[in-house]
C-alpha positions as CSV (number, residue, x, y, z in Angstrom):
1,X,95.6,174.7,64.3
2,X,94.6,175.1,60.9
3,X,95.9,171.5,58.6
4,X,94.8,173.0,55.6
5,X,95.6,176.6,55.1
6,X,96.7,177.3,52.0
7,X,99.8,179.9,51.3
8,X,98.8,182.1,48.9
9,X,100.9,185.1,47.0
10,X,100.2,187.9,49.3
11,X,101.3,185.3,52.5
12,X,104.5,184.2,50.3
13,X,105.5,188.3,50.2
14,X,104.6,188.5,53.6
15,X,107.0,185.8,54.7
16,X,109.1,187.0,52.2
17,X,109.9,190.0,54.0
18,X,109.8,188.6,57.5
19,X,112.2,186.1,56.3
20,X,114.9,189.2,54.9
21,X,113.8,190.7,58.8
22,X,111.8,189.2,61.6
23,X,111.4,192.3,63.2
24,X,110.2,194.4,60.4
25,X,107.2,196.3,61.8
26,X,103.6,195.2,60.2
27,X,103.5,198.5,59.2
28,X,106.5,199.1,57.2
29,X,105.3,195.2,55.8
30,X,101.7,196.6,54.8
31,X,103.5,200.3,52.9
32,X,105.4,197.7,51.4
33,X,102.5,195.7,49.5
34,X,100.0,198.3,49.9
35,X,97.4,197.1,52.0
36,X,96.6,197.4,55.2
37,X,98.7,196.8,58.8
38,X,95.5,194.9,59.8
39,X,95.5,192.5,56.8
40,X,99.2,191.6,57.4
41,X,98.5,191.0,61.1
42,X,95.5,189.1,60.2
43,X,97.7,186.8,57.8
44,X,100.8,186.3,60.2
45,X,97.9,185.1,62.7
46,X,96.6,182.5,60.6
47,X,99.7,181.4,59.6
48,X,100.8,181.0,63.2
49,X,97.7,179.1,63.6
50,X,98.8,177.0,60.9
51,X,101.9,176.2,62.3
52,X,103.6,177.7,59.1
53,X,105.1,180.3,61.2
54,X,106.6,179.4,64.7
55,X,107.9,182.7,66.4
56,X,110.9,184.3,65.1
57,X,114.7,184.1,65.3
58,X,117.4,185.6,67.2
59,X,120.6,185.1,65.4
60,X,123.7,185.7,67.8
61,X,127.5,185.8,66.6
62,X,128.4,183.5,68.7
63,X,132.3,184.4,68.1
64,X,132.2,187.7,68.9
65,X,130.9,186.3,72.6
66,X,134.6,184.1,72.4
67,X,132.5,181.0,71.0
68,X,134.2,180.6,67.3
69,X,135.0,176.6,68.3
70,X,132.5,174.3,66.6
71,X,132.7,170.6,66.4
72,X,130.1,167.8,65.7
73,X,130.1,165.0,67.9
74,X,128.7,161.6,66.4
75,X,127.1,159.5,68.9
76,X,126.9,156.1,69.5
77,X,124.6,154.5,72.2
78,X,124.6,151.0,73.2
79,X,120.7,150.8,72.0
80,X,118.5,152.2,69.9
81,X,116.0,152.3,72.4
82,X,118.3,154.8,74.9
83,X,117.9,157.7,72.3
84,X,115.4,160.0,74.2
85,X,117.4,159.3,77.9
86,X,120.2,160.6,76.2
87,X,118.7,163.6,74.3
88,X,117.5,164.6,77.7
89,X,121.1,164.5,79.1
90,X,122.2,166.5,76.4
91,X,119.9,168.9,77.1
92,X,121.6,169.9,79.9
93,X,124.8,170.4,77.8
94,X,124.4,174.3,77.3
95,X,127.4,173.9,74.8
96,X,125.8,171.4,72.5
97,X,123.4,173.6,70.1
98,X,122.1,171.5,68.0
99,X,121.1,167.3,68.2
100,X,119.5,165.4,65.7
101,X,118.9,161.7,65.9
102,X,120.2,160.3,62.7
103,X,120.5,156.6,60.7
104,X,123.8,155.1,59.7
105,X,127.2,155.4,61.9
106,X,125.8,157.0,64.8
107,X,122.5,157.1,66.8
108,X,122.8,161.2,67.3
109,X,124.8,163.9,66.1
110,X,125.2,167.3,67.5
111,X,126.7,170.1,67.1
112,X,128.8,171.6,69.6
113,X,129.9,175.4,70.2
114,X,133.1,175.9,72.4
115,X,135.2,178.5,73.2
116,X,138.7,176.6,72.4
117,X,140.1,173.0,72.4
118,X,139.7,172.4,75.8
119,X,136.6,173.6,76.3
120,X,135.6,171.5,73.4
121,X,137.4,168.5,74.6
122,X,135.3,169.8,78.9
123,X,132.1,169.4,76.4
124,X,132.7,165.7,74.6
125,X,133.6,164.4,77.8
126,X,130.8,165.3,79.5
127,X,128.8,163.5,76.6
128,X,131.2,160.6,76.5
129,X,129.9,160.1,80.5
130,X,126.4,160.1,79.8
131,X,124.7,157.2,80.4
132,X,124.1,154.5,77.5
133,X,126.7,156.6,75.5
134,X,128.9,153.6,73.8
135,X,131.2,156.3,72.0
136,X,132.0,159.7,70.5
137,X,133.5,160.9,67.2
138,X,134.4,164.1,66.8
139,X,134.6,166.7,63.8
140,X,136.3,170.1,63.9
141,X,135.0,172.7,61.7
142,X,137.5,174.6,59.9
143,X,134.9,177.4,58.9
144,X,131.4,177.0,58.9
145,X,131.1,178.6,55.5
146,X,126.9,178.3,54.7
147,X,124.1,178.5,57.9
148,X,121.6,180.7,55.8
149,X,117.8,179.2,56.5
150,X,116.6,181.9,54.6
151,X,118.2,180.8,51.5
152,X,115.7,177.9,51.2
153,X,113.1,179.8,52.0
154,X,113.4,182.5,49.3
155,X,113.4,179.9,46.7
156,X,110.4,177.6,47.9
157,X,108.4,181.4,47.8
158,X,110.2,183.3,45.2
């Protein structure tokens, strides 16, 4: 791993474009900025070295697969110190897409794709029986109206 790699402006185009398109061939990436295929492969390498890039993302619809339900569960645990016992439950939650532990209400909040109510309310109850798991508080989502990571990125590099 390389700490202190520095991003410089021919990096920032290069993530630029692989931001737009992770599959975008090094090729097409390299007639883009005019330079060479080897140079962009060179500079996705160290960057991957870096940890600045971390493999690339598939992004699914998961409503066209039946899956438009979303809600976000709040947890509560009856201690702090139960957090990772229960993140490793959840884990096995296929439903529950997202967990973060978090400060204020509740110890972890997740975010859970179903395909209806009751599969929804299948899903919370099979969190509301994990161990150490005091209570639940569930959101519906209406409409989940912004999920664009690449909107960040673009202005940090851009």
């Amino acid at each position: 791993m390389r700490p202190n790699y520095k991003i410089d402006d021919i990096d920032k185009k290069i993530l630029h474009f692989l931001i737009e398109n992770t599959r975008m061939p090094f090729t097409e990436i390299a007639k883009k900025m005019d330079v060479s295929a080897g140079t962009i492969h060179v500079r996705v390498k160290k960057m991957e070295d870096a940890g600045i890039i971390q493999g690339s993302t598939l992004i699914v619809d998961y409503s066209r697969m039946g899956y438009d339900f979303i809600a976000y569960v709040g947890i509560m645990l009856t201690k702090s110190n139960k957090i990772q016992g229960v993140l490793e439950q959840l884990r096995n939650i296929p439903n529950v897409t997202v967990a973060s532990v978090v400060s204020g209400k509740y110890n972890i909040f997740c975010k859970v794709r179903a395909k209806d109510t009751k599969d929804a309310k299948d899903v919370i109850y099979k969190i509301d029986d994990i161990e150490n798991v005091l209570r639940t508080e569930s959101m519906i989502s209406l409409d989940e109206e912004i999920n664009d990571k690449a909107r960040l990125l673009n202005s940090i590099f851009m």
